[in-house]
VOBA-1610 file (N, C-alpha, C; in pm, whole numbers, padded with zeros to 5 digits, always signed):
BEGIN
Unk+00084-00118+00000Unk+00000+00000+00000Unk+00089+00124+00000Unk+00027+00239-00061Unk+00107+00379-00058Unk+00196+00432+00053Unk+00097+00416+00190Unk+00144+00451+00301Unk+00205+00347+00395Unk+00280+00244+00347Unk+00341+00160+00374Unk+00302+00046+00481Unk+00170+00028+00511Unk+00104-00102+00565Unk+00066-00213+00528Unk+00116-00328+00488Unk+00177-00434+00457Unk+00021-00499+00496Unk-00087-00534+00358Unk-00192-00607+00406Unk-00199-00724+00282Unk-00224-00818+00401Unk-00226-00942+00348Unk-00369-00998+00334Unk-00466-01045+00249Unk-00582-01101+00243Unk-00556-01239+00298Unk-00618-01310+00440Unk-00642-01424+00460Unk-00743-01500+00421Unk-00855-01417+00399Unk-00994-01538+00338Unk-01071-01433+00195Unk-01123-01463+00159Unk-01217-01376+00075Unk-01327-01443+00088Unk-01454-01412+00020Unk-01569-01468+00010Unk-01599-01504-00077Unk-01681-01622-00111Unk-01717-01718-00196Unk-01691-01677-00368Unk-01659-01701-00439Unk-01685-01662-00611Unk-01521-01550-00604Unk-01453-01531-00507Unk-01318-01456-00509Unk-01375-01268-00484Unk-01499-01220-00484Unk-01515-01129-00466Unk-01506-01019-00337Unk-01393-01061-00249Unk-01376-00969-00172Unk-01425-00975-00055Unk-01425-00871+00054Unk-01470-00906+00148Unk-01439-00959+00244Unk-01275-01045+00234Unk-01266-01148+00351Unk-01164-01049+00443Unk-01128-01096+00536Unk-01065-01046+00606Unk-00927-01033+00577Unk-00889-00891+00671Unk-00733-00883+00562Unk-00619-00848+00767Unk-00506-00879+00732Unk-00401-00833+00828Unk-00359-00706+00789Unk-00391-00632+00908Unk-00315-00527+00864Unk-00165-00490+00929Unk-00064-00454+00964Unk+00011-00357+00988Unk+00036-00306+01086Unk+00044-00380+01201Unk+00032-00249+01318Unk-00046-00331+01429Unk-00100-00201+01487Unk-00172-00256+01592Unk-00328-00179+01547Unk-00458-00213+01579Unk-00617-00147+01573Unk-00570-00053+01651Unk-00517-00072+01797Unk-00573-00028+01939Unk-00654-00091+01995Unk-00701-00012+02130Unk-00764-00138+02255Unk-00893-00069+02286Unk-00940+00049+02210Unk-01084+00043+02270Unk-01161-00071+02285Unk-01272-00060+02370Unk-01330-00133+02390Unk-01417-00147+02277Unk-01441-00027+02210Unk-01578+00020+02141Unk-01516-00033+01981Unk-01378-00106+01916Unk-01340-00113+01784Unk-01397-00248+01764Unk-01539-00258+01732Unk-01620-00355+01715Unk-01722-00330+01573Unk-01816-00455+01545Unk-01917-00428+01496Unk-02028-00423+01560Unk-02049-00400+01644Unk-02169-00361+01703Unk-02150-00173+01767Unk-02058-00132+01763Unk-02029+00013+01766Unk-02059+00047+01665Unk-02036+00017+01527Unk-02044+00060+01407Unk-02175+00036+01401Unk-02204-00092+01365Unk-02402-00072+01377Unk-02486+00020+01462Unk-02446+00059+01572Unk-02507+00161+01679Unk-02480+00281+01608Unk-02376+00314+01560Unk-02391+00442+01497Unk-02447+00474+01353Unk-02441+00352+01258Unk-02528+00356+01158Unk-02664+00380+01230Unk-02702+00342+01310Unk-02869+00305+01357Unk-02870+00400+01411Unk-02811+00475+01436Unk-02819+00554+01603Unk-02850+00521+01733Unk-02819+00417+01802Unk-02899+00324+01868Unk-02818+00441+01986Unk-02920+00501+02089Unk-02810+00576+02195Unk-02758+00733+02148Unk-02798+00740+02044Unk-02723+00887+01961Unk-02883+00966+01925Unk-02826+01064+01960Unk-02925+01189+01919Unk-02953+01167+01741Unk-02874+01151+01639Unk-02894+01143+01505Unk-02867+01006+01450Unk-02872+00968+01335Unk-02811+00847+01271Unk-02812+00851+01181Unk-02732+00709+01047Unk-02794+00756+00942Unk-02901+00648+00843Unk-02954+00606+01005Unk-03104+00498+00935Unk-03213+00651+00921Unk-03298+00631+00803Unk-03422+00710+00846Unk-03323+00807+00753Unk-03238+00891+00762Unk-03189+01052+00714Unk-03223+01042+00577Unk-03274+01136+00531Unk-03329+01143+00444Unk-03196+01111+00294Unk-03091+01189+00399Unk-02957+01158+00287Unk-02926+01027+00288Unk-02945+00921+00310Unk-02912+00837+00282Unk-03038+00689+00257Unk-03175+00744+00182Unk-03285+00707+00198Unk-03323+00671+00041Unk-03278+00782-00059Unk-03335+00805-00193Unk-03219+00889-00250Unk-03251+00876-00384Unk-03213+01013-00442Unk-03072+01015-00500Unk-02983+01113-00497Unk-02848+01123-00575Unk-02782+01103-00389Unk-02805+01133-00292Unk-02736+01117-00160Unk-02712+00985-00129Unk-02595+00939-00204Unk-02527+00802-00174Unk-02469+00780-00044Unk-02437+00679+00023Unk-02472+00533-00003Unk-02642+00525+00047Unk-02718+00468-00046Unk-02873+00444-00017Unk-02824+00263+00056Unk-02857+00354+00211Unk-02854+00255+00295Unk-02971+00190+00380Unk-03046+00267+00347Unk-03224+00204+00413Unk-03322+00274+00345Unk-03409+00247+00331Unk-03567+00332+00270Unk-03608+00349+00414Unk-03636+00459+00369Unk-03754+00552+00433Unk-03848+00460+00517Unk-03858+00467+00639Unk-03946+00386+00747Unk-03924+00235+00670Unk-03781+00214+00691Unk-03753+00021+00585Unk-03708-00034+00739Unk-03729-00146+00769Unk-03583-00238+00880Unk-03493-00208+00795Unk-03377-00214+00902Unk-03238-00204+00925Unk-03182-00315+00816Unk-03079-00285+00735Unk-03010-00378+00683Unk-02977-00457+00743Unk-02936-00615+00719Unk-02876-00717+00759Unk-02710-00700+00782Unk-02651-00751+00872Unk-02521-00731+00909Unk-02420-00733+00780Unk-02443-00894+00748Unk-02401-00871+00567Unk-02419-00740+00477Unk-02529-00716+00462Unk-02589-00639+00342Unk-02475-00510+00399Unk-02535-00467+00507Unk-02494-00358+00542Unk-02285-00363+00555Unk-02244-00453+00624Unk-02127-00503+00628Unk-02056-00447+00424Unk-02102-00549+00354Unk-02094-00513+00226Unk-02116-00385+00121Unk-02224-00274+00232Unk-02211-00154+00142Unk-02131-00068+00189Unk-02067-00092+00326Unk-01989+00023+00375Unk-01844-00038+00331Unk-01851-00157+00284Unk-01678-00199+00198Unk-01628-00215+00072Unk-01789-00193+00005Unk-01731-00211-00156Unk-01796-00073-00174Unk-01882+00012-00111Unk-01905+00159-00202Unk-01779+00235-00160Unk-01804+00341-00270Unk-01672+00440-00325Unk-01756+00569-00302Unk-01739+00642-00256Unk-01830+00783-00240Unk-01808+00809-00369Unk-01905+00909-00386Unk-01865+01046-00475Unk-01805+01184-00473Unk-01794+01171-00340Unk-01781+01267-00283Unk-01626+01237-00124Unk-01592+01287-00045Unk-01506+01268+00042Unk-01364+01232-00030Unk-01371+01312-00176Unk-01220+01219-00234Unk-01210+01123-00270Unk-01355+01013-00393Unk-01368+00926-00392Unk-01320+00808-00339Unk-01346+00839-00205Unk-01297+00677-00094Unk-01403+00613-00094Unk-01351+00442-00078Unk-01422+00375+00007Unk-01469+00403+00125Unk-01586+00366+00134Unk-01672+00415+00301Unk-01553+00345+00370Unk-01597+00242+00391Unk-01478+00197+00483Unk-01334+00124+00398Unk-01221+00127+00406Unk-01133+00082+00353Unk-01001-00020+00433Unk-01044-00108+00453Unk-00985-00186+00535Unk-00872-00130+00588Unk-00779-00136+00725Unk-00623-00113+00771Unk-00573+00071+00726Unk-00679+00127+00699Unk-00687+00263+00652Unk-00840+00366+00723Unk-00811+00390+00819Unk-00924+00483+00876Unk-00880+00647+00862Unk-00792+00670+00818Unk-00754+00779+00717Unk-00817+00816+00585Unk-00790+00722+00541Unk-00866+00679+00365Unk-01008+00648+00387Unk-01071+00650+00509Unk-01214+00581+00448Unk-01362+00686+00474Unk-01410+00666+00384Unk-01493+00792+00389Unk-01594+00811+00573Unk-01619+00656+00568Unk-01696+00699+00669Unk-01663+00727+00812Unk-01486+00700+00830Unk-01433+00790+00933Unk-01424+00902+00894Unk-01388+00929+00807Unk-01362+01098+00809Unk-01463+01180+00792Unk-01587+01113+00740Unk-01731+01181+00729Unk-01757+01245+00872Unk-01771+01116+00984Unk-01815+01102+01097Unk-01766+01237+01211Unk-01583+01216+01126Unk-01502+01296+01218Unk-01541+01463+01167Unk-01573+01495+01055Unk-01625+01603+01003Unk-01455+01695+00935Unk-01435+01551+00864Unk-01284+01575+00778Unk-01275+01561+00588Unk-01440+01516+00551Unk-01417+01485+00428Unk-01496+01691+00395Unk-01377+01694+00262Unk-01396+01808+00206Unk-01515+01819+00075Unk-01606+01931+00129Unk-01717+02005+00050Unk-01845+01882+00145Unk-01824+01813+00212Unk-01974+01792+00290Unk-01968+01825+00448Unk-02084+01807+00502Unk-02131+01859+00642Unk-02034+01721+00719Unk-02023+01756+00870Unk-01963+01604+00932Unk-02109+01564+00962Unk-02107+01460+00924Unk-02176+01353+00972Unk-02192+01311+01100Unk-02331+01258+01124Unk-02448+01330+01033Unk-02477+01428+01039Unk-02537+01458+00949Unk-02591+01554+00894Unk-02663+01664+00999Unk-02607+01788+01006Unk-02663+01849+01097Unk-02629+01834+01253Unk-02556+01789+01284Unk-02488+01772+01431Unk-02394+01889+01434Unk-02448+01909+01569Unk-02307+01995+01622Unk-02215+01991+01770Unk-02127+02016+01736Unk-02042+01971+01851Unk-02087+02005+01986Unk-02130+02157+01957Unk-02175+02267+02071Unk-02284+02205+02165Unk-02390+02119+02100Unk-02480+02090+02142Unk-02481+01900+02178Unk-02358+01853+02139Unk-02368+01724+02118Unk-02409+01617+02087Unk-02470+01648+01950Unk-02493+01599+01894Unk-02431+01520+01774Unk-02313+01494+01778Unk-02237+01458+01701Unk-02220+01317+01703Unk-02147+01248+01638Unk-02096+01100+01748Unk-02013+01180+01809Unk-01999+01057+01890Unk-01908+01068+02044Unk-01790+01013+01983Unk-01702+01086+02086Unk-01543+01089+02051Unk-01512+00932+02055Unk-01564+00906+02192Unk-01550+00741+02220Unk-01614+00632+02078Unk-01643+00620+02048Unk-01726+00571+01906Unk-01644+00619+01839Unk-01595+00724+01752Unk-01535+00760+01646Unk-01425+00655+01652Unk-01350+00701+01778Unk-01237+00635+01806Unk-01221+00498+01779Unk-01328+00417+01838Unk-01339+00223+01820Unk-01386+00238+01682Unk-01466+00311+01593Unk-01460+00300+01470Unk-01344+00298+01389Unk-01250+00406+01395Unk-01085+00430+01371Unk-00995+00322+01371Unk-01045+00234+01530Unk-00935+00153+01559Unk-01013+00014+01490Unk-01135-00031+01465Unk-01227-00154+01392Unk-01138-00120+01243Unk-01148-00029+01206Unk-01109-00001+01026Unk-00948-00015+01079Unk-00908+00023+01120Unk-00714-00002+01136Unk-00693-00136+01192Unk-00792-00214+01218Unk-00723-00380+01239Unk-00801-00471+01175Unk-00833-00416+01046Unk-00902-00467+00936Unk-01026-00516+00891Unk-01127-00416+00966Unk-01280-00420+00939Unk-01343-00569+00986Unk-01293-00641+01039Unk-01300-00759+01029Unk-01470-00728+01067Unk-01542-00847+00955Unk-01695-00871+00940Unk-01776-00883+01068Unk-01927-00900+01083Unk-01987-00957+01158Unk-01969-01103+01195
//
């Protein structure tokens, strides 16, 4: 890789298309919170003032990644697992939402952190002042889940 982290693919998923888990480079870190169930809580908002189930930006329309319809259930761990690793924004510097062993490169840390250039931080309409943002704690186990290689549900 560019920035010199040495990732190795151990499994892929069925038909060779990606997905499997990769080594990364380093260390994640030790939050408690660098899980998939942190990451689902903040897609959902499960505990958070905003989210981005329900937002209208991410419901319909040209506001990619269309990650739930409008009053839909929640994606499946898979489904959802799979759109935050193979979509490419359009936007944030065309990154991958998430990009394995890279929470630098991936859109939906740096969305979250309110670092990708020409959009709002995520979500939409949060502000720090009022706290409504994610929480530092969450960002962080998100950061450190994508830096020890997204590993799946």
């Amino acid at each position: 890789m560019p920035d010199g982290r040495h990732v190795e693919p151990l499994s892929s998923s069925a038909g060779g298309g990606g997905g499997g888990v990769v080594a990364c480079g380093g260390s994640g870190g030790t939050s408690p919170l660098a899980t998939w169930a942190n990451v689902r809580d903040v897609v959902e908002g499960n505990g958070l003032t905003y989210s981005c189930h329900g937002a209208e930006c991410h419901t319909e329309g040209e506001h990619e990644p269309i990650l739930f319809g409008l009053n839909s259930a929640s994606l499946s761990d898979a489904a959802l697992y799979s759109k935050l690793t193979t979509y490419k924004t359009t936007k944030c510097g065309h990154r991958a939402m998430v990009n394995p062993c890279a929470p630098d490169d991936s859109a939906f840390a740096l969305a979250l952190a309110g670092r990708c250039e020409g959009i709002n931080q995520m979500p939409n309409g949060c502000s720090q002042e009022y706290g409504s943002c994610t929480p530092d704690d969450m960002l962080e186990g998100i950061r450190q889940w994508i830096a020890s290689g997204a590993p799946p549900p």
